[in-house]
NUVO-775038 format. One record per residue (C-alpha): x, y, z. Coordinates in nm, 4 decimals. Example, Ala and Ser with C-alpha at 12.3 -4.5 7.8 and 13.67 -1.06 7.14 Angstrom:
<recs>
       px       py       pz
   1.2300  -0.4500   0.7800
   1.3670  -0.1060   0.7140
</recs>
This chain:
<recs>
       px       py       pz
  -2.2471   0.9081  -1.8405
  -2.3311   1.0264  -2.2132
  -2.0031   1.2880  -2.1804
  -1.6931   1.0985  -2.1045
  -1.3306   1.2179  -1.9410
  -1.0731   0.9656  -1.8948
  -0.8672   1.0519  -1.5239
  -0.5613   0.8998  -1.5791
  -0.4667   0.7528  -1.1633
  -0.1336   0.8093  -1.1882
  -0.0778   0.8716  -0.8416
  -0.1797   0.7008  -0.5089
   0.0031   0.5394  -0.1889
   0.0549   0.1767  -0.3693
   0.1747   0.3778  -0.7256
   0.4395   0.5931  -0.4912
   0.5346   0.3099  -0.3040
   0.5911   0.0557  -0.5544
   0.7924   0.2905  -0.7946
   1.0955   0.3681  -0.5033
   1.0739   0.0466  -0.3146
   1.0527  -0.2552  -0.6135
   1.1268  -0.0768  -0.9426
   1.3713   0.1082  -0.8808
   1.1937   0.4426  -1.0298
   1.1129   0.7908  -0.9198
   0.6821   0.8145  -0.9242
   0.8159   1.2117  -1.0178
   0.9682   1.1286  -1.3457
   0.7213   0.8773  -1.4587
   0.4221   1.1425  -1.3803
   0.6364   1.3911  -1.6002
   0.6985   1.1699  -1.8868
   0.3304   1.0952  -1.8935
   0.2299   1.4401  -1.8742
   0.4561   1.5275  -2.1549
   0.3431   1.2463  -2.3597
  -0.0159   1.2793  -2.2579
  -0.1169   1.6827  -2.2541
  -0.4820   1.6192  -2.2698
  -0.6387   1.4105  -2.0685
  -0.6964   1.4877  -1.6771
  -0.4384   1.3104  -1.4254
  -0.6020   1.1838  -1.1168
  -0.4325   1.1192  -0.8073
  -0.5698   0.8989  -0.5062
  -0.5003   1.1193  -0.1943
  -0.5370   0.9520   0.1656
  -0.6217   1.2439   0.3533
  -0.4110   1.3021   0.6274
  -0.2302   0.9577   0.5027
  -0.1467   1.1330   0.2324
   0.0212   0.8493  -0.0158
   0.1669   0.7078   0.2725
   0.0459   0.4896   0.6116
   0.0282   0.6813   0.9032
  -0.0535   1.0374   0.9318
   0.1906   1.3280   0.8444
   0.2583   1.6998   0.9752
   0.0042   1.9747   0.7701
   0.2645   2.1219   0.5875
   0.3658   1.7922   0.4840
  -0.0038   1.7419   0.3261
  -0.0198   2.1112   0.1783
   0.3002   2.0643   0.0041
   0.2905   1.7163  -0.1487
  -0.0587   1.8571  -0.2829
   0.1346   2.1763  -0.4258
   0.4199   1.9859  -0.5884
   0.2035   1.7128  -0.6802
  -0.0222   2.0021  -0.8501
   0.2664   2.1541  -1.0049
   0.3865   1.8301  -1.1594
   0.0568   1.7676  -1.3151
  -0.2210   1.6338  -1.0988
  -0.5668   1.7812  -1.1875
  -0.8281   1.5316  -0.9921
  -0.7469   1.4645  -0.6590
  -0.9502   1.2080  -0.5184
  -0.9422   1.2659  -0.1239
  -1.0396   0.9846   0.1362
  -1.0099   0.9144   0.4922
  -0.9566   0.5681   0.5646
  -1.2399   0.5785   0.8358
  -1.4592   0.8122   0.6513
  -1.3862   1.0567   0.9267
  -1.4175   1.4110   0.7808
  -1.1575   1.5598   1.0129
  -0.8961   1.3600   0.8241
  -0.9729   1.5245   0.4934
  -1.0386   1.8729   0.5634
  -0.6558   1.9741   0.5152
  -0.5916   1.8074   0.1769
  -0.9653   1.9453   0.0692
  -0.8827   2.2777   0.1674
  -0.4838   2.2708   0.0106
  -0.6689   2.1026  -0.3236
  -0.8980   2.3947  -0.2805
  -0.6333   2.6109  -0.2754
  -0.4117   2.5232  -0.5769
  -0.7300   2.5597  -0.7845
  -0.7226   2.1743  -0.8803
  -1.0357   1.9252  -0.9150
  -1.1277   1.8351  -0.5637
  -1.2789   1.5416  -0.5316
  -1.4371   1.4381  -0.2012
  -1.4790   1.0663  -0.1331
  -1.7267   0.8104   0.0822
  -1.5589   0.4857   0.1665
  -1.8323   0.2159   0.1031
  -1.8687  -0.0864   0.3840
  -2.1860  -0.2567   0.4986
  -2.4873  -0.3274   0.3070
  -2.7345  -0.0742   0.3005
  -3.0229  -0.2999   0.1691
  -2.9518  -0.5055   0.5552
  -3.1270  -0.3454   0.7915
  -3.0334  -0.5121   1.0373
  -2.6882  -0.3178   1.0024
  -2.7619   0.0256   1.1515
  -2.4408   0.1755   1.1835
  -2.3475   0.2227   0.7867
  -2.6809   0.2864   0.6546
  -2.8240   0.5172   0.3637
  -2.8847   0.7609   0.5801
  -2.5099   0.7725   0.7208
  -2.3707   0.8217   0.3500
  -2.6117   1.0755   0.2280
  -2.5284   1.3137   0.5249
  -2.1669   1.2242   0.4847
  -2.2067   1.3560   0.1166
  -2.3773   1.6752   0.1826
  -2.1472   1.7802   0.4788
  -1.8474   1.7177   0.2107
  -2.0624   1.9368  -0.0998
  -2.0955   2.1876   0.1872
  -1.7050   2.2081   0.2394
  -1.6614   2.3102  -0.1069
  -1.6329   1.9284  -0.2962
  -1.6292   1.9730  -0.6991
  -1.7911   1.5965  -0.7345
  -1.8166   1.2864  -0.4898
  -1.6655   0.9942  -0.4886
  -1.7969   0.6298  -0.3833
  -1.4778   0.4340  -0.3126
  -1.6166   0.0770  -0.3263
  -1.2680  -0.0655  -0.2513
  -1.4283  -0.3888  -0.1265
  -1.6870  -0.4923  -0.4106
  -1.9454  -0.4686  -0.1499
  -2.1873  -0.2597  -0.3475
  -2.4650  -0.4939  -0.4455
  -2.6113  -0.4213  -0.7815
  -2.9652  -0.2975  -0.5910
  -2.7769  -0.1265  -0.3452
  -2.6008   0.0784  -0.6131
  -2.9251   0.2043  -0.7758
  -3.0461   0.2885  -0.4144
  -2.7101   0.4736  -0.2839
  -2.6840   0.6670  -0.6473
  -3.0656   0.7529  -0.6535
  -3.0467   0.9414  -0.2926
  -2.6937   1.1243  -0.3444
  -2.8772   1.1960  -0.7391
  -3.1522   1.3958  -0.5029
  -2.9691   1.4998  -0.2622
  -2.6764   1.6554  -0.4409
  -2.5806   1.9298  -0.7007
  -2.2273   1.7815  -0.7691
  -2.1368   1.5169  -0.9979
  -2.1316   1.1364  -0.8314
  -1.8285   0.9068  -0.9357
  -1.8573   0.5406  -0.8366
  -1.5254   0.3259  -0.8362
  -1.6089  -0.0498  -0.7242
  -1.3955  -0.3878  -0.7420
  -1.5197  -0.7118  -0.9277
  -1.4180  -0.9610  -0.6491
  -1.7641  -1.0523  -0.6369
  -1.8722  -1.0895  -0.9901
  -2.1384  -0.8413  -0.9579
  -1.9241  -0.5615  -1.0892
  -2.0719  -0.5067  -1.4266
  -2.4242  -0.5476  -1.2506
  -2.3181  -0.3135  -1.0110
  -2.2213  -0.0381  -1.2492
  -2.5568  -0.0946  -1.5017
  -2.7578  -0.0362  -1.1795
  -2.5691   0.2776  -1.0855
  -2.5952   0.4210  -1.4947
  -2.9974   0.3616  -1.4549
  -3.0034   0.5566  -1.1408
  -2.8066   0.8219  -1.2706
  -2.4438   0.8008  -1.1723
  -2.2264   1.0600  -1.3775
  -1.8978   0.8658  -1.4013
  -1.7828   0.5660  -1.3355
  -1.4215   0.3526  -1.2987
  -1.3789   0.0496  -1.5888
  -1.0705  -0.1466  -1.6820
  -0.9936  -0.2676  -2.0656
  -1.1274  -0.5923  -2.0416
  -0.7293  -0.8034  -2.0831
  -0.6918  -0.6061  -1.7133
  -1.0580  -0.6100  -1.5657
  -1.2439  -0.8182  -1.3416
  -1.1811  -1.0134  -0.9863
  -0.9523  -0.7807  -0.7668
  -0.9093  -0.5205  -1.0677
  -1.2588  -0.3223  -1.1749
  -1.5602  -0.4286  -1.4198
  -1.4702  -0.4477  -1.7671
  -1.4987  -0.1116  -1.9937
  -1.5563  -0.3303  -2.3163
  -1.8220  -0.4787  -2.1404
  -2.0090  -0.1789  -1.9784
  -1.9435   0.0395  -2.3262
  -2.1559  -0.2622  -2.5088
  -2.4231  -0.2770  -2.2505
  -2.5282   0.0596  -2.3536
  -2.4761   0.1479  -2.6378
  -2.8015   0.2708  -2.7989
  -2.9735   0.3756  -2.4475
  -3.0096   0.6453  -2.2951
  -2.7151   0.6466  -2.1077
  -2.4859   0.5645  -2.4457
  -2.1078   0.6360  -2.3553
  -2.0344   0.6591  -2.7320
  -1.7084   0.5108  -2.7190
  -1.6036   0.2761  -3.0135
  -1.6033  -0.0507  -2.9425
  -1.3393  -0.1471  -3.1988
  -1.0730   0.1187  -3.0845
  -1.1621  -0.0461  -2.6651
  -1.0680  -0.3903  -2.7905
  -0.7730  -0.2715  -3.0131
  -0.6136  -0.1131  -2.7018
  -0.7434  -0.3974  -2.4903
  -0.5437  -0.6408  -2.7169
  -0.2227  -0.4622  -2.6565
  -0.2523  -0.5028  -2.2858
  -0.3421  -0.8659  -2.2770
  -0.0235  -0.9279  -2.4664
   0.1832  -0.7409  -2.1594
  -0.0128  -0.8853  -1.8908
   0.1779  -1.1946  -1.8871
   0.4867  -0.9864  -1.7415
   0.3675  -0.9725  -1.4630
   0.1323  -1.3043  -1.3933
   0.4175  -1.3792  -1.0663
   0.2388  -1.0828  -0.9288
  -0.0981  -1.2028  -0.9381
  -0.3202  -1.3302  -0.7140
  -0.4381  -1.6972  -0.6946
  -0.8189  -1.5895  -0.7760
  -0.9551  -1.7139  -1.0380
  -1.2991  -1.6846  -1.0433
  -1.5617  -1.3787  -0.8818
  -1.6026  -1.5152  -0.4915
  -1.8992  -1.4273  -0.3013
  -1.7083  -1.4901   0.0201
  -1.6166  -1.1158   0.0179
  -1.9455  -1.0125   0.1078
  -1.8340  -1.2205   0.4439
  -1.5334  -1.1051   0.5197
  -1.5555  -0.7416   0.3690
  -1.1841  -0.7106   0.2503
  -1.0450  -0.4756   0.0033
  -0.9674  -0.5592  -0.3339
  -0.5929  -0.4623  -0.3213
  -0.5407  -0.6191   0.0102
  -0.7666  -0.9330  -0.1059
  -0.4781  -0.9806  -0.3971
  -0.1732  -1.0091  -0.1897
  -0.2619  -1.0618   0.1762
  -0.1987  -1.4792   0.1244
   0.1343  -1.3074   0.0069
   0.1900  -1.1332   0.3429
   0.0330  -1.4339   0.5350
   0.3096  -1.6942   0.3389
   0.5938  -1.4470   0.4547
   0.4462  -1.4798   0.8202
   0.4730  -1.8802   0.7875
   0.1055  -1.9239   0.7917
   0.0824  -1.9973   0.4373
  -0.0962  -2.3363   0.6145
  -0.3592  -2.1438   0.8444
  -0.4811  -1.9184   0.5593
  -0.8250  -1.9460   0.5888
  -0.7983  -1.9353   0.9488
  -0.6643  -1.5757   0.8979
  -0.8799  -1.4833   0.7310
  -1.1873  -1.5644   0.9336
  -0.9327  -1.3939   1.1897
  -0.9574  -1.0567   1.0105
  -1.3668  -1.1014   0.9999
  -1.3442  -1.1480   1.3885
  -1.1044  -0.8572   1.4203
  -1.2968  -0.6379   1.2135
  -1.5956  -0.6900   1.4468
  -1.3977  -0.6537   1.7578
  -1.2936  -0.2997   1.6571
  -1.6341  -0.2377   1.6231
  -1.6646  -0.2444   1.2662
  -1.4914  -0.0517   1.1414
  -1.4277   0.0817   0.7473
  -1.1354  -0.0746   0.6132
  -0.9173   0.0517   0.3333
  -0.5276   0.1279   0.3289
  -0.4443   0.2160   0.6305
  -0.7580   0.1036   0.8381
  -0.7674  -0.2051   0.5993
  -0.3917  -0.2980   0.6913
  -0.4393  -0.2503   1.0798
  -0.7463  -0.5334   1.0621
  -0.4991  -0.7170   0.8570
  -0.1835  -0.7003   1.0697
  -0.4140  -0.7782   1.3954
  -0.5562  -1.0665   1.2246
  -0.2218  -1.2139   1.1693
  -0.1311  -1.1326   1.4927
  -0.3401  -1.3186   1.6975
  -0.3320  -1.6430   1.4722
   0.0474  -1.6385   1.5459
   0.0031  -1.6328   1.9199
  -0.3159  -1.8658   1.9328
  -0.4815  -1.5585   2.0255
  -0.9231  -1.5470   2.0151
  -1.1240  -1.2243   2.0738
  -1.2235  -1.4017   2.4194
  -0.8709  -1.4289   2.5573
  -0.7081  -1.1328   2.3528
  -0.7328  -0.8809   2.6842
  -0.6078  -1.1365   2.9051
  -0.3110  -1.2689   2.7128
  -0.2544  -0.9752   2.5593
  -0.1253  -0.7537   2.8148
   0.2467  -0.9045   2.8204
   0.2307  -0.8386   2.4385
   0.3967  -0.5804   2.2363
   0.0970  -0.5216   1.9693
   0.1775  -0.4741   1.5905
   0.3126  -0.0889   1.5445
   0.0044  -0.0381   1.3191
  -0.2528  -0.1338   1.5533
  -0.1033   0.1016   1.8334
  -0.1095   0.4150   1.6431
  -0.4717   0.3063   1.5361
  -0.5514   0.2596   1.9143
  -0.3401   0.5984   1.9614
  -0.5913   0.7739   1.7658
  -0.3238   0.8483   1.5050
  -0.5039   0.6944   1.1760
  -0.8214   0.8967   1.2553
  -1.1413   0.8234   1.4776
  -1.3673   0.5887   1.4017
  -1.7520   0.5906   1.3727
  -1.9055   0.4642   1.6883
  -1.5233   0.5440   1.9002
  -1.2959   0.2693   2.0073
  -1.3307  -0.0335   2.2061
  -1.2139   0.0421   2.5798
  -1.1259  -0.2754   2.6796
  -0.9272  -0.3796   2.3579
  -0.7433  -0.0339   2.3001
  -0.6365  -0.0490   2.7293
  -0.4328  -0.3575   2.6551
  -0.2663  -0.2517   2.3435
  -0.1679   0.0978   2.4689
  -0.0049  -0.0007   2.7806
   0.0275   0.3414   2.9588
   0.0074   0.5517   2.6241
  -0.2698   0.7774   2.6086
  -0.4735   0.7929   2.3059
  -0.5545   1.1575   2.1383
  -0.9206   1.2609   2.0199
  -0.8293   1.5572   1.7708
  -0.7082   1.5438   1.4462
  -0.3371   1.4208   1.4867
  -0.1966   1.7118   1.2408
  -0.2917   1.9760   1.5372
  -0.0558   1.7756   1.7170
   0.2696   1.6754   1.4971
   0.5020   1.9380   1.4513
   0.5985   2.0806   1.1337
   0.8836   1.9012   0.9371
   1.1392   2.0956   0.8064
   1.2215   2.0913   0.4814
   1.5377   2.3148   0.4935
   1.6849   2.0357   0.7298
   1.5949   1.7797   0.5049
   1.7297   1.9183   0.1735
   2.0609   2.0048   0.3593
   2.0681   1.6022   0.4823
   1.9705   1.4760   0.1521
   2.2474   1.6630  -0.0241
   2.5439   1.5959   0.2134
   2.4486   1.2204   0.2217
   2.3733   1.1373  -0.1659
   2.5557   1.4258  -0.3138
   2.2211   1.5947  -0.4881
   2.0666   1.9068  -0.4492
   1.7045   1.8250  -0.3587
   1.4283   1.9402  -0.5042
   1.0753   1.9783  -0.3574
   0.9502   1.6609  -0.4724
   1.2462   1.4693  -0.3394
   1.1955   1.6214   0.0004
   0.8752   1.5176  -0.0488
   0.9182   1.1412  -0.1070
   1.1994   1.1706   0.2041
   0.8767   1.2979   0.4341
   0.6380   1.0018   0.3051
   0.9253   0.7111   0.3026
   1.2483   0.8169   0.4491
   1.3620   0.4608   0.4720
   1.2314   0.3540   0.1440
   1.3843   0.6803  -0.0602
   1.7138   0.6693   0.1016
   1.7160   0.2883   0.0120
   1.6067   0.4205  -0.4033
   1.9081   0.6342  -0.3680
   2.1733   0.4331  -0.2656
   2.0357   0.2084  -0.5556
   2.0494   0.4421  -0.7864
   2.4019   0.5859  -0.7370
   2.5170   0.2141  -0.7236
   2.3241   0.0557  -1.0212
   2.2120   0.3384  -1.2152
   1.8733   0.4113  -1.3706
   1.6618   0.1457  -1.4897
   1.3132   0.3213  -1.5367
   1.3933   0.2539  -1.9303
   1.4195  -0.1468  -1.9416
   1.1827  -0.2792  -2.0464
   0.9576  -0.4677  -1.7668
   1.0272  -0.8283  -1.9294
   1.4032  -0.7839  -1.8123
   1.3596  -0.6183  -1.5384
   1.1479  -0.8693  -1.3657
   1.2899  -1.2117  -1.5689
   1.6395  -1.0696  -1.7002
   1.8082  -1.2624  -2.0043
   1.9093  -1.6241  -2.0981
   2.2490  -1.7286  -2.2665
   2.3256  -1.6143  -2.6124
   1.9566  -1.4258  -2.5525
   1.9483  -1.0690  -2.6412
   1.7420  -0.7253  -2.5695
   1.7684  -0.3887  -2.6540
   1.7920  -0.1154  -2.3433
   1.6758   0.2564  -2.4403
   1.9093   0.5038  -2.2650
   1.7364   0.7868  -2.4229
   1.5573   0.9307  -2.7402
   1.7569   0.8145  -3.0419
   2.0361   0.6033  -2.8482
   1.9262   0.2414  -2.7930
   2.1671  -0.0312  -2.6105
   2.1824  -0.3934  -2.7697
   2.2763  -0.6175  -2.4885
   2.3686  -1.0455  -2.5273
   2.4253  -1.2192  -2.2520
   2.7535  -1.4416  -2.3544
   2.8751  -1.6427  -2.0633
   2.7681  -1.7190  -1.6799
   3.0978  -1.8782  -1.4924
   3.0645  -2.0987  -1.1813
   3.0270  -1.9299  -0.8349
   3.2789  -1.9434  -0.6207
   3.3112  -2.0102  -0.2774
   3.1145  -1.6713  -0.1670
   2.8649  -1.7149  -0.4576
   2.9641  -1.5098  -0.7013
   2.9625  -1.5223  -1.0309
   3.0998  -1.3362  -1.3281
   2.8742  -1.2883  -1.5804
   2.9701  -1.1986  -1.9546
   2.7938  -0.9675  -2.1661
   2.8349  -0.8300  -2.5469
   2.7132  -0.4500  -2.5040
   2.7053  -0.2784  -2.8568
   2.9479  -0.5271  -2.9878
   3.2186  -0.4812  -2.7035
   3.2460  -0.7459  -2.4439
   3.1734  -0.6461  -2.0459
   3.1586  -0.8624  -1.7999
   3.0686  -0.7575  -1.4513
   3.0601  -0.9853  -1.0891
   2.7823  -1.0155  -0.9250
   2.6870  -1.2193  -0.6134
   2.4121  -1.5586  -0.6912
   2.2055  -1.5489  -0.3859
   2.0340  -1.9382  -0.5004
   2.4180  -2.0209  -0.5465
   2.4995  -2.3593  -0.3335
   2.8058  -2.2245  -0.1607
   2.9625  -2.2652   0.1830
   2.8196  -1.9567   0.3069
   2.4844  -2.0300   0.1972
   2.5250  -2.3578   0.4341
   2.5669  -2.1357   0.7298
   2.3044  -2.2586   0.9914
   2.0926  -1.9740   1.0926
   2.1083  -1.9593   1.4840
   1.7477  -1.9956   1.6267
   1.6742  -1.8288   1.9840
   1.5855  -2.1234   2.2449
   1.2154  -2.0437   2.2960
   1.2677  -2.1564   2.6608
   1.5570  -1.8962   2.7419
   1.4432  -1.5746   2.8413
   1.7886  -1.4177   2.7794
   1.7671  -1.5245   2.3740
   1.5852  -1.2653   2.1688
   1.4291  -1.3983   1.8596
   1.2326  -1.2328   1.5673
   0.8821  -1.2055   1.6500
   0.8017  -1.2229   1.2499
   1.0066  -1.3040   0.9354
   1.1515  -0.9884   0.7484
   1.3921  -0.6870   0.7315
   1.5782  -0.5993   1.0273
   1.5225  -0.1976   0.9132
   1.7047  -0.0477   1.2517
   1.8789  -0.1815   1.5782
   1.7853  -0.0282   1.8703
   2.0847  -0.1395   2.0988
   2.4296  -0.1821   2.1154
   2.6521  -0.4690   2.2657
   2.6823  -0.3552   2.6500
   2.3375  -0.1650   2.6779
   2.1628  -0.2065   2.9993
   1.8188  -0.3123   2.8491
   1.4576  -0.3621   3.0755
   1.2182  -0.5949   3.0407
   0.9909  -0.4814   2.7154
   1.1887  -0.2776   2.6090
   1.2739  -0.2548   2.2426
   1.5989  -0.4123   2.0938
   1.5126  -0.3885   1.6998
   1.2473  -0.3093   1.4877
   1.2041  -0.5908   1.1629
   0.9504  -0.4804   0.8566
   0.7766  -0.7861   0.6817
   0.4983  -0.6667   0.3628
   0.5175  -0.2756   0.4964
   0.4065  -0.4102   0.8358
   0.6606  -0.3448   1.1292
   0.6701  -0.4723   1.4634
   0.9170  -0.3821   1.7565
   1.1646  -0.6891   1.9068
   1.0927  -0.6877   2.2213
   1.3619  -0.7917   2.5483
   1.2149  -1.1064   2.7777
   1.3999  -0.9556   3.0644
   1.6318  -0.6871   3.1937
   2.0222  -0.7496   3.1727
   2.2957  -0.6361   2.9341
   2.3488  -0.7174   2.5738
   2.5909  -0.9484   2.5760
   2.6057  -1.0556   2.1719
   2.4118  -0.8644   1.8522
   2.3852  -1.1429   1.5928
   2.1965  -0.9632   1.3117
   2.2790  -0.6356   1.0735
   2.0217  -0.3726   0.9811
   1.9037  -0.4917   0.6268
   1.9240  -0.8818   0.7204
   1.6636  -1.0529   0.6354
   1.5674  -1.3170   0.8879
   1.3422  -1.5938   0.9432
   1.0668  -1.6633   1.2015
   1.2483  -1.6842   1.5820
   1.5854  -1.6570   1.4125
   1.8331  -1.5272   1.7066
   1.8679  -1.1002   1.7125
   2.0487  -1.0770   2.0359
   2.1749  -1.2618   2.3585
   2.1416  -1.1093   2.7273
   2.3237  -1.1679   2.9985
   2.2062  -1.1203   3.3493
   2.4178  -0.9537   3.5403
   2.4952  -0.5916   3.5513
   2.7286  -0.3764   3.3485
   3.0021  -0.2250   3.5959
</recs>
């Protein structure tokens, strides 16, 4: 750790995601303007295997050209990971980063505790071989991804010690302060060797984020392992981010101090910050702790598995699953086989995220498959190829464009998601350039900001006037724009009008032939239409709630008799989708 690079991660699943589906901004163009902005320092991208920056896994050509364009466009680390540690699930991406002459960086997901004993299954012995088969496939360094914060400060020196004698590659260690033994964790790790490690600026570090650079820079300085970084120029820069942080505090989690308690239940950092989110939205904001001994109990009945994005999210979705239906892992197989299982936690059972260490539980994955059968290779053996022709030629006819290879490429990880950016974006506009005060809080009366449109043209924007809603909530909303006055209409959703008063109709849990929403969230597509003969189980809708997305099921067989929902409605817990009626269609 004496010589220091800085990987910039500015790319991963969460990065990709978040850009097209809540800001409103292409991941592309930010990763260009930083690149052109930035020309020396090496970009680093968080690859999920087979997942690539997405959940599930994708076609190989899919894989090999996201790496290419993502190459191309300036990624020069790619840090690879399966989300079970399952080697399989890597070797495409390792061999494409291979390929493109990039840094490939092979990583270890971290879970266990290898100073237990007791725990056999994810001991020292299971990451060292891990590490040397990876070196052996042609890894430039390794990566320990401890995305839970369950490397214990002894544990650290221990792990980095045997990869240190083991291996000829560099070892990175990235680790989460949820526990408060962060810093510890990463002092350990520089006395035993470790070559590079992953700090934040201390405004942005600890809890859920990593260990604090400030910090870990001060610790050393004049020892051996001396980073020679100025202090003064760290805090300087860390000064300027505590003074944005504050944007975004409604995004933040409600931890405030280090918790122990993660050692229990052996959750991700990312996931640890907004699962009480996802668990609100679910309308058991009042069992939360019950959830989350849930997702301890589910972890264990998988069989313990790893869990980081998507393994993480299947333990996640399960967990919430079976506290909504008063489900235990005693009564799961019995109860569960009239159940239609989260759509994550079928394709896990399917064999489709990867295979585990130690295989599957029979029992568990029987129920939740129904009659599917589950697949043993490497799922990209089995997709087909996507093509990309096909997809340019539908992206152009429907938004007008003529799509590039990265656009294609954000249609194959989110199709949903990126055709929802586009409408957006030929309705509103871009608004990559507001600044992130606005964009998340907008403006007050007689309040004003400027809006950069581009290099050397600047818009100064007052908001003048905000008139009454009327009877469908509108409002019309008055702006001075450069001096000239605009006003535009635009619809108040928290407006008290008579639409808003609407009851929402709520399926009678008693009556078989009234479908209701088996979660709250987006209906995202309707399976049916008025006058379809329907079966028993079989799928009406599908509704997405915190990327997690669940099929509607039918009680019984009959005929749709009345759809009561839209695709894009967002609905509440139960709230009606469609009525059946018994008898049969002539």
């Amino acid at each position: 750790m004496g010589e220091i690079c800085f990987p910039w991660k500015c790319g991963a699943g969460a990065t990709f995601d978040v850009a097209y589906r809540f800001l409103g901004e292409s991941p592309w163009e930010r990763l260009a303007t930083l690149r052109e902005k930035i020309p020396n320092v090496l970009f680093q991208m968080l690859f999920r295997g087979a997942n690539a920056v997405g959940y599930k896994n994708y076609p190989d050509n899919v894989i090999r050209e996201f790496i290419k364009e993502s190459a191309q466009a300036g990624i020069d680390v790619f840090r690879i990971f399966d989300s079970l540690n399952w080697i399989q699930g890597m070797e495409v991406a390792l061999d494409e980063v291979l390929r493109q002459g990039k840094v490939a960086e092979a990583c270890i997901c971290y879970t266990g505790d290898i100073l237990d004993e007791s725990r056999e299954k994810y001991n020292l012995k299971y990451y060292v071989e891990l590490a040397k088969e990876l070196e052996r496939r042609g890894a430039h360094m390794l990566a320990i991804k401890d995305m839970s914060s369950l490397l214990k400060p002894l544990a650290a020196h221990k792990l980095i010690t045997a990869l240190k004698n083991e291996l000829s590659i560099p070892v990175h260690l990235h680790t989460h302060d949820t526990s408060g033994n962060g810093g510890a964790t990463l002092m350990m790790a520089a006395m035993a060797g470790v070559d590079v490690v992953d700090a934040a600026f201390s405004s942005m570090a600890g809890l859920t984020s990593q260990p604090s650079l400030n910090s870990l820079v001060a610790a050393l300085e004049n020892s051996e392992r001396d980073t020679g970084l100025p202090l003064e120029g760290l805090d300087e820069i860390s000064a300027y981010w505590e003074a944005v942080r504050p944007v975004y505090k409604q995004f933040e989690s409600d931890l405030k101090t280090g918790t122990t308690e993660i050692y229990y239940y052996e959750m991700p950092g990312g996931q640890y910050s907004n699962f009480k989110s996802q668990v609100e939205s679910f309308g058991l904001g009042h069992r939360f702790q019950e959830v989350k001994s849930m997702y301890k109990k589910v972890n264990l009945m998988l069989g313990d598995i790893v869990k980081v994005t998507p393994s993480s999210k299947v333990v996640g979705d399960l967990a919430i699953f079976m506290v909504q239906n008063d489900l235990t892992p005693e009564n799961v197989c019995e109860k569960g086989k009239a159940m239609d299982f989260p759509d994550s936690v079928v394709s896990y059972f399917e064999g489709m995220i990867g295979q585990p260490q130690g295989g599957f539980p029979e029992d568990l994955q029987k129920i939740v498959l129904k009659d599917k059968k589950a697949i043993t290779c490497r799922p990209g053996e089995l997709l087909p190829d996507e093509d990309f022709q096909a997809i340019k030629k539908y992206l152009d006819e429907k938004f007008d464009m003529d799509a590039s290879g990265q656009q294609i490429m954000s249609y194959c990880m989110y199709p949903k998601v990126y055709e929802d950016y586009r409408t957006k974006l030929k309705k509103e506009g871009s608004l990559r350039r507001m600044g992130s005060d606005v964009f998340f809080h907008g403006i007050n009366l007689e309040e004003t900001c400027g809006v950069k449109i581009e290099e050397g043209k600047e818009m100064i924007i007052k908001m003048l006037e905000a008139k009454p809603a009327n009877e469908n909530g509108e409002r019309e909303v008055v702006f001075q724009i450069n001096g000239s006055i605009r006003s535009v209409t635009i619809l108040d959703k928290t407006a008290n009008t008579k639409a808003s008063k609407e009851s929402i109709l709520v399926a009678d849990p008693d009556n078989d032939l009234e479908v209701g929403a088996n979660i709250p969230g987006t209906i995202t597509k309707l399976l049916v239409s008025e006058g379809d003969e329907v079966t028993a189980g079989q799928p009406v809708a599908v509704i997405e709630a915190m990327k997690m997305e669940s099929n509607i099921l039918a009680k019984v067989g009959g005929v749709i008799d009345k759809i009561f929902v839209k695709e894009g409605n967002q609905l509440i817990a139960n709230q009606l989708v469609v009525k059946i009626r018994e008898e049969k269609g002539e």
